[in-house]
VOPAGU-2260 file (C-alpha; in pm, 1 decimal, decimal comma):
REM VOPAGU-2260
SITE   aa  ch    i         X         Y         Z
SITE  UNK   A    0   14355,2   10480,0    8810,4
SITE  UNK   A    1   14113,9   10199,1    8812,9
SITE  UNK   A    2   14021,9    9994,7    8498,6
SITE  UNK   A    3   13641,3   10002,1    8418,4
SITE  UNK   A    4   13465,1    9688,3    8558,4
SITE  UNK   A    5   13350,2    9507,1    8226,9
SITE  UNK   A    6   13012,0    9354,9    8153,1
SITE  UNK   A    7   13001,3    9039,9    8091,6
SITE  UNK   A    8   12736,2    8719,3    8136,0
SITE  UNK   A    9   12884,8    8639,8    8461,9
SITE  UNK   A   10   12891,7    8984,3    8599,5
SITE  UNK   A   11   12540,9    8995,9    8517,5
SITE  UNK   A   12   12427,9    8681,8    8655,8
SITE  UNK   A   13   12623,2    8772,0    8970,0
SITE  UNK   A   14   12354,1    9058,5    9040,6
SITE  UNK   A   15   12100,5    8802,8    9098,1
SITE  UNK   A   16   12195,7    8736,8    9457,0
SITE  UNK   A   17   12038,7    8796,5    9784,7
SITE  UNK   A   18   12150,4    9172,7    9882,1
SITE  UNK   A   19   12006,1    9260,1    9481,6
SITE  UNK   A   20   11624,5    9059,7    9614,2
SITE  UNK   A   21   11692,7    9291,7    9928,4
SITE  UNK   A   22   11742,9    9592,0    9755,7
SITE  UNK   A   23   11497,6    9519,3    9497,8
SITE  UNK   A   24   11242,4    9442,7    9756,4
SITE  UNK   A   25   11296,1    9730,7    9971,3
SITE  UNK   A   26   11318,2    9955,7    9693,5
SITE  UNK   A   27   10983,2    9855,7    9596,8
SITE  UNK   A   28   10817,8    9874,5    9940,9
SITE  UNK   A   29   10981,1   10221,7    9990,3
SITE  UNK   A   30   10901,0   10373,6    9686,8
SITE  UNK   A   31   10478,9   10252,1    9683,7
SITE  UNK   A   32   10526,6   10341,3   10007,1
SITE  UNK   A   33   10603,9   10713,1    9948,8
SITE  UNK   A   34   10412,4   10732,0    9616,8
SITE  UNK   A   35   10072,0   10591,3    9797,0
SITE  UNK   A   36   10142,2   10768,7   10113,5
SITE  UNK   A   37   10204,5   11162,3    9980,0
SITE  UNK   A   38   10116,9   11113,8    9630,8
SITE  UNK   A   39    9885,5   10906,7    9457,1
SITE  UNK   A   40    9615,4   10924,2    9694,5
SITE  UNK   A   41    9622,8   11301,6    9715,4
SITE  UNK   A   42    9535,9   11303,1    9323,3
SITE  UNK   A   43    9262,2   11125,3    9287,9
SITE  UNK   A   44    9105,7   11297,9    9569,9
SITE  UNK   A   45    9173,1   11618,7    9340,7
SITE  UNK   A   46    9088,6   11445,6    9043,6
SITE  UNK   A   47    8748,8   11223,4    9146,9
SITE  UNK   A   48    8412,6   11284,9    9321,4
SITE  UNK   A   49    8398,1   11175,7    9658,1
SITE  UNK   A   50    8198,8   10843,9    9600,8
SITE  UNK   A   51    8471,4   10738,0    9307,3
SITE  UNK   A   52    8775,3   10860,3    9529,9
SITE  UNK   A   53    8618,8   10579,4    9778,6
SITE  UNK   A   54    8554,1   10292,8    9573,2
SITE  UNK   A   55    8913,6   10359,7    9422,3
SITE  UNK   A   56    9072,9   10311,6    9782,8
SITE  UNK   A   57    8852,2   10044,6    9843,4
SITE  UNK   A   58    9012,2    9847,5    9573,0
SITE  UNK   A   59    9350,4    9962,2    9582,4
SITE  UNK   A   60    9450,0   10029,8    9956,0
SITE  UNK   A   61    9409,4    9634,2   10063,4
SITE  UNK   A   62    9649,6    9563,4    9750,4
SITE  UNK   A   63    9882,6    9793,6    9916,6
SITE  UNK   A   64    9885,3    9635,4   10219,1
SITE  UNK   A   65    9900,2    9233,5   10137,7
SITE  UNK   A   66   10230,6    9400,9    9879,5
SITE  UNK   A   67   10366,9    9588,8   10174,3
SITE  UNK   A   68   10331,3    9281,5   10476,2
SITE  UNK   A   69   10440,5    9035,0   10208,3
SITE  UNK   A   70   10757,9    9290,5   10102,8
SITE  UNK   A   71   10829,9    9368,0   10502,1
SITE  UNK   A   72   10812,6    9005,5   10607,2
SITE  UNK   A   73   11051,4    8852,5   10339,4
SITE  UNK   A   74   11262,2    9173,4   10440,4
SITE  UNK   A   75   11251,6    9060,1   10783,5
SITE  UNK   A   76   11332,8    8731,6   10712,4
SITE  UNK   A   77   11627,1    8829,6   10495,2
SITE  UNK   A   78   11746,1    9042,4   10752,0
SITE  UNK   A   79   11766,3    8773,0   10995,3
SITE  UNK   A   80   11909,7    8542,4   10748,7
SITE  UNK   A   81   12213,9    8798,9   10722,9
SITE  UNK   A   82   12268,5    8880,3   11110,2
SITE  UNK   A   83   12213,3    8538,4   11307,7
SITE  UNK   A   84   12282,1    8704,9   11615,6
SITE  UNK   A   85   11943,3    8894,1   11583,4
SITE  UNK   A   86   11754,8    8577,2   11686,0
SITE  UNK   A   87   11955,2    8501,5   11994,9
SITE  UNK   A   88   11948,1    8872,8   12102,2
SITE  UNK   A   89   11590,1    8927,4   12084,9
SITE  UNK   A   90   11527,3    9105,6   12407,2
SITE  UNK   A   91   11789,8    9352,3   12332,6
SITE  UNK   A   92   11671,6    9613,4   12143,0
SITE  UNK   A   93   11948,4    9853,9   12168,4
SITE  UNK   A   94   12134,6    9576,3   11926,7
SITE  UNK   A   95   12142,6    9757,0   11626,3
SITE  UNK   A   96   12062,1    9446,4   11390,5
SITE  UNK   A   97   11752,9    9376,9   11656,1
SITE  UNK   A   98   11637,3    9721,4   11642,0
SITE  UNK   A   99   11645,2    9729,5   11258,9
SITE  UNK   A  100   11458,6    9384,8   11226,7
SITE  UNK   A  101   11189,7    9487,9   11479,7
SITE  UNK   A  102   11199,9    9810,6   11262,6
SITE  UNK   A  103   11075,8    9593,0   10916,8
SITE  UNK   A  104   10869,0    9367,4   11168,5
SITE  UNK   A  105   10647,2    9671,8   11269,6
SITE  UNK   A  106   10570,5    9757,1   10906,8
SITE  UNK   A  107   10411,8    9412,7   10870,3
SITE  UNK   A  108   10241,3    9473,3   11196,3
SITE  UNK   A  109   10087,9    9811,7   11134,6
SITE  UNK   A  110   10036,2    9738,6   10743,5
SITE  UNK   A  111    9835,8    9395,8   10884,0
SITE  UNK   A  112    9668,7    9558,9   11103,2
SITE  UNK   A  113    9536,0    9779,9   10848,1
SITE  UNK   A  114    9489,3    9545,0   10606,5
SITE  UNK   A  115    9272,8    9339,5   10865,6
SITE  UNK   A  116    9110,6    9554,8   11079,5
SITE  UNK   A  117    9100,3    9948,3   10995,1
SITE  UNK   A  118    9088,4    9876,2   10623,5
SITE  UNK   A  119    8758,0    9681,9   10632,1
SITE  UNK   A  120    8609,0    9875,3   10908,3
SITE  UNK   A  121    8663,9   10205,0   10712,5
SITE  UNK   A  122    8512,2   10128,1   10425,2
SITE  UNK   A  123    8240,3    9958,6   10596,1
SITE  UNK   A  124    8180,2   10300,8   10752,8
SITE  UNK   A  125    8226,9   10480,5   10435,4
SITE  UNK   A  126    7982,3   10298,4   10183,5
SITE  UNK   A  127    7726,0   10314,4   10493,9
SITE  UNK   A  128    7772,6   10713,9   10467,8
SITE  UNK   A  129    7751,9   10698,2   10090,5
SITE  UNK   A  130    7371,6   10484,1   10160,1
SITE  UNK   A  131    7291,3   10756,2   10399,9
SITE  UNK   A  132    7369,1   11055,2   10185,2
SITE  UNK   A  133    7124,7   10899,2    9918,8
SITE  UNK   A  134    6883,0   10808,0   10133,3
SITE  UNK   A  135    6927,2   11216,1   10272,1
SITE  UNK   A  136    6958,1   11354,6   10013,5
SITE  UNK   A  137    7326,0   11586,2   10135,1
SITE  UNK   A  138    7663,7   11498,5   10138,2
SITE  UNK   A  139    7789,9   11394,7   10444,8
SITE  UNK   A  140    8000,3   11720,0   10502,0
SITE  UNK   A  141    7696,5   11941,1   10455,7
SITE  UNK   A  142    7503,1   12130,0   10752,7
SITE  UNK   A  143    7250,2   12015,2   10865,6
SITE  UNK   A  144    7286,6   11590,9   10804,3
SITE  UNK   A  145    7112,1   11366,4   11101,6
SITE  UNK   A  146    7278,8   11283,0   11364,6
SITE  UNK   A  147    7306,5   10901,8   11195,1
SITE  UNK   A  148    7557,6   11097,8   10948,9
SITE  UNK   A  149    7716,2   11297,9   11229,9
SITE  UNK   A  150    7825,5   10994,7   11410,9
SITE  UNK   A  151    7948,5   10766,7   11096,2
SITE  UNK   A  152    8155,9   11055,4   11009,6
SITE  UNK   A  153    8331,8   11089,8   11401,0
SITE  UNK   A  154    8350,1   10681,6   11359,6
SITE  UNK   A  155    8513,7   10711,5   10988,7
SITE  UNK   A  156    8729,7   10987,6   11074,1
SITE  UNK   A  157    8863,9   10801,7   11398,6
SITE  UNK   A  158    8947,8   10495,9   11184,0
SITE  UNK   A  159    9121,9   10672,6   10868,0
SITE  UNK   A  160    9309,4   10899,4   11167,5
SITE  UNK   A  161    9450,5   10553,0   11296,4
SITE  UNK   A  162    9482,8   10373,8   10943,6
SITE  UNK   A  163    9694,8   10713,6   10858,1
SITE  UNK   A  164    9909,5   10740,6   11159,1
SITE  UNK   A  165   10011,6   10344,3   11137,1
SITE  UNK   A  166   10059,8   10377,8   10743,2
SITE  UNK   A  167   10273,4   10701,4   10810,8
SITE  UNK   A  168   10464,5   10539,8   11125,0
SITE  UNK   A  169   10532,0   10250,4   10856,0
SITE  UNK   A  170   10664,9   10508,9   10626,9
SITE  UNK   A  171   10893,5   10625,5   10903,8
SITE  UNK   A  172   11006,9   10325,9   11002,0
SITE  UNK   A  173   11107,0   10201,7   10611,9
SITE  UNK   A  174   11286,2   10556,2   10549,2
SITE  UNK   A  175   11483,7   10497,6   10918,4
SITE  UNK   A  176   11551,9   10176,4   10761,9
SITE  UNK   A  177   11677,1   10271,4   10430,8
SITE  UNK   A  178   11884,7   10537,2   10599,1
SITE  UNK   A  179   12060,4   10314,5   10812,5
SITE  UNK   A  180   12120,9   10058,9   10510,5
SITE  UNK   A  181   12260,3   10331,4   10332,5
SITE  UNK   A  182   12515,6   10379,5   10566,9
SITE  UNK   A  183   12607,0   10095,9   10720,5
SITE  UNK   A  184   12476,3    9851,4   10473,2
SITE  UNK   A  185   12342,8    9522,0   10448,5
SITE  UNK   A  186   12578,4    9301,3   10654,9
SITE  UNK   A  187   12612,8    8980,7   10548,5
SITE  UNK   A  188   12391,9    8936,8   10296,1
């Protein structure tokens, strides 16, 4: 039988290494993932009219993205730190360190991109459909809009399909991660 580790000042300082930032920091980019992902956007789209559901992704969807390139990046980074044979085996992805750092390096690519590009262009689209359903007079899901309405809505719905596809292949990629961390662990770190 084992004797019970025992808490003490050093044990606890010892936590604050760099596999407890890794954890920490994945942990936290997992988790908003997940929650903003499957959960907290589908209840304020219950919970809010349409115009407030939009100004409320407006403001909090490029948060979630700077918080989710920052988190992947110093993940990345960390990750490299720990297996120094990822940077000399770049170009082979079959490497299962490479593969798991080009893993966390596509959630700061798709997450930028959205952050830089689909982000601004969708809510560009959006408050221009919330001007034209004023100046209409209908929402822009009722019959009958002009065909001004008809084709912000294809453009907004092509943008949020792509936004949503490269947030959920982010998702993906950060649960493939945490899977394989799970198992094998962090390495060196």
């Amino acid at each position: 039988m084992s004797t019970p580790e025992v808490l003490t000042v050093s044990s606890i300082l010892n936590l604050f290494d760099l596999k407890g930032l890794y954890l920490i920091g994945y942990s936290w980019l997992f988790g908003m993932s997940l929650w903003v992902s499957f959960f907290g956007g589908v209840i304020a789209y219950k919970a809010l009219p349409k115009q407030q559901f939009g100004a409320l992704q407006h403001r909090t969807f490029p948060v979630y993205f700077v918080i989710s390139i920052v988190l992947s990046s110093g993940l990345v980074g960390l990750w490299t730190y720990a297996h120094p044979a990822v940077l000399a085996n770049l170009a082979y992805f079959r490497a299962a360190d490479v593969a798991q750092a080009y893993t966390l390096a596509s959630v700061a690519l798709l997450q930028g991109t959205n952050h830089f590009a689909f982000g601004p262009l969708t809510s560009k689209i959006m408050f221009q459909r919330h001007r034209l359903e004023k100046t209409e007079g209908k929402s822009y899901n009722e019959e009958g809009v002009s065909s001004e309405m008809k084709a912000l809505n294809k453009k907004f719905s092509q943008l949020h399909g792509l936004s949503s596809l490269f947030n959920l292949y982010a998702f993906i990629a950060l649960s493939f991660h945490g899977l394989w961390i799970g198992h094998y662990g962090l390495g060196g770190l």
